[in-house]
C-alpha positions as CSV (number, residue, x, y, z in Angstrom):
1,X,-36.9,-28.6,29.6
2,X,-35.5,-28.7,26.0
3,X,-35.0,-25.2,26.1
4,X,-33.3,-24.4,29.0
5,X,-31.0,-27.1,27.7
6,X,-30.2,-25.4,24.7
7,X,-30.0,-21.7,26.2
8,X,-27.1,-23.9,28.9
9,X,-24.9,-24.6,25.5
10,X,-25.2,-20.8,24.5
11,X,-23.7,-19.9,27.7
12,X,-20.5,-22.2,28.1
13,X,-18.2,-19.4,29.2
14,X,-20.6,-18.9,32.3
15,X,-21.5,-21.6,35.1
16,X,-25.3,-20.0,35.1
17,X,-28.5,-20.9,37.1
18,X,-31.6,-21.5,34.8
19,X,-35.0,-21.4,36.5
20,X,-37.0,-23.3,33.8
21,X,-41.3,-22.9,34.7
22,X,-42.8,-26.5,33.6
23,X,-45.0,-26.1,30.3
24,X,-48.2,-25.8,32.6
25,X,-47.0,-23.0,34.5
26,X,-45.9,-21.6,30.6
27,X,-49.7,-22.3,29.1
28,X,-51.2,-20.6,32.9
29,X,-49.1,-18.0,33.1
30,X,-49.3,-16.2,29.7
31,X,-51.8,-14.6,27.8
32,X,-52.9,-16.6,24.9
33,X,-51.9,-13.3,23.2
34,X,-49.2,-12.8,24.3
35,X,-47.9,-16.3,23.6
36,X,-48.9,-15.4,20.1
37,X,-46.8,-12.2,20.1
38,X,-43.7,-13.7,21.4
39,X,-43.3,-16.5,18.9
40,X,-43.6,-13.6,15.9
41,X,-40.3,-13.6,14.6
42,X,-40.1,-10.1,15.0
43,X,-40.8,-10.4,18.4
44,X,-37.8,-12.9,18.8
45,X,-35.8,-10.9,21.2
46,X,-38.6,-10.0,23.6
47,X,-39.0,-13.9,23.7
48,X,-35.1,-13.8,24.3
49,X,-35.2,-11.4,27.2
50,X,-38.1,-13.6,29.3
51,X,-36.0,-16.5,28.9
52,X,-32.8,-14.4,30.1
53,X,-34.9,-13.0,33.1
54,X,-35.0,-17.1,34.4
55,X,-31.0,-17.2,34.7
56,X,-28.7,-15.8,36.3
57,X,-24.8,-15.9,35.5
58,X,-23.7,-18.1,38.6
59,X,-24.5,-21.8,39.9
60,X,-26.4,-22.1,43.0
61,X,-26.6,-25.4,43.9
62,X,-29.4,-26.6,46.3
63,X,-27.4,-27.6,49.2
64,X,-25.9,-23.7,49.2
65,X,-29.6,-21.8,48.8
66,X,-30.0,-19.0,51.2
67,X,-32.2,-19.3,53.9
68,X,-34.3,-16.6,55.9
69,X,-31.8,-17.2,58.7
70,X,-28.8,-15.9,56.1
71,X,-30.7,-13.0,54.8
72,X,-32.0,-13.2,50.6
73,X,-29.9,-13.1,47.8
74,X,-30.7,-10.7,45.2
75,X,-29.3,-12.0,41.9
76,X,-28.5,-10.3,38.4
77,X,-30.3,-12.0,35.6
78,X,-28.6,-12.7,32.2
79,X,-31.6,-10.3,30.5
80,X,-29.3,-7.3,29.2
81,X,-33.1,-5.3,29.1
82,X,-33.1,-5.5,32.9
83,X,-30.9,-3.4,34.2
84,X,-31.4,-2.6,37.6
85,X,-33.7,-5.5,38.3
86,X,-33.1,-8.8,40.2
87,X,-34.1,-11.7,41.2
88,X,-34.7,-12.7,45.0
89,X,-33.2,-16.0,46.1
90,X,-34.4,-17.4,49.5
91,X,-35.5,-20.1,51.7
92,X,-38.2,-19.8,53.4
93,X,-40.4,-21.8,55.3
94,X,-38.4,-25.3,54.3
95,X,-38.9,-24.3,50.2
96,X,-36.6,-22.8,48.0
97,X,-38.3,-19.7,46.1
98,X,-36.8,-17.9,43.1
99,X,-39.0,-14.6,42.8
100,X,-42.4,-15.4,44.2
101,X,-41.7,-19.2,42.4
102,X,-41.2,-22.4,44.1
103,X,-38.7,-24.7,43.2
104,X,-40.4,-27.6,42.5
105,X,-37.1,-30.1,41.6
106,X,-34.2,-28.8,43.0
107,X,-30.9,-29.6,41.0
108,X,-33.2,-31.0,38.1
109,X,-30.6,-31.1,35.1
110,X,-26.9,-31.0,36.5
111,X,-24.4,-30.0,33.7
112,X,-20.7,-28.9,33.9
113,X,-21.5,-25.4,32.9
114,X,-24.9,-25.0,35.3
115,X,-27.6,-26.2,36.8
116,X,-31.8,-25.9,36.1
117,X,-34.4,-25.9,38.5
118,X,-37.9,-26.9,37.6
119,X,-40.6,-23.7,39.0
120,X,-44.2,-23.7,39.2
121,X,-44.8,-20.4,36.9
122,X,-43.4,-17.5,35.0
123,X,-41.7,-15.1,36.8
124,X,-42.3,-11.6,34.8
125,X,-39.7,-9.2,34.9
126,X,-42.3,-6.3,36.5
127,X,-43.1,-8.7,39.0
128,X,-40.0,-9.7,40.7
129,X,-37.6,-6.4,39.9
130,X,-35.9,-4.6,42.8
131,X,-34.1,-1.9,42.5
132,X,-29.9,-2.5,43.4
């Protein structure tokens, strides 16, 4: 969780959402090579843009998720590269999903500028785009 914390203080000007996957869901989820490729520091803003694809540039707090009943959300991420991608915000089924991710501590880390939510994995960008 340290570095959703420390992407939060980059961000001040906006009140964002962070969807943060656990460090299991990080060492599951990716390729052991391509773990490798995106801590090359030449790689750096590839690295940049997966983390951008977990937030988005408003607060959704876990008493205000939309629910099946009140139709998805579809929600811009911070990731400049993704253009014309979102992510899907819904409740369904009594669990808050971001993507094809569950929330797994909703409001985790509460902060004046935003909030994080723990998930159980990665959400890649190819995944969980939509077109606008």
């Amino acid at each position: 969780m340290e570095i959703p914390v420390l992407m939060m203080k980059q961000f001040r000007k906006h009140n964002i959402t962070i969807f943060a996957p656990r460090n299991e869901a990080l060492e599951r989820d990716l390729d052991h090579k391509f773990k490798r490729f995106l801590l090359e520091p030449e790689n750096l803003k590839s690295l940049q843009n997966l983390l951008l694809f977990h937030m988005i540039p408003n607060r959704i707090e876990s008493t205000r998720w939309p629910t099946e009943a009140n139709e998805p959300k579809n929600r811009n991420s911070l990731c400049r590269d993704s253009i014309g991608e979102t992510l899907q915000v819904v409740g369904k089924n009594g669990e808050k999903l971001v993507g094809m991710a569950k929330i797994i501590k909703p409001d985790d880390i509460t902060h004046p500028d935003g909030i994080i939510y723990d998930i159980e994995r990665v959400i890649p960008k190819s995944e969980e785009s939509t077109e606008s």
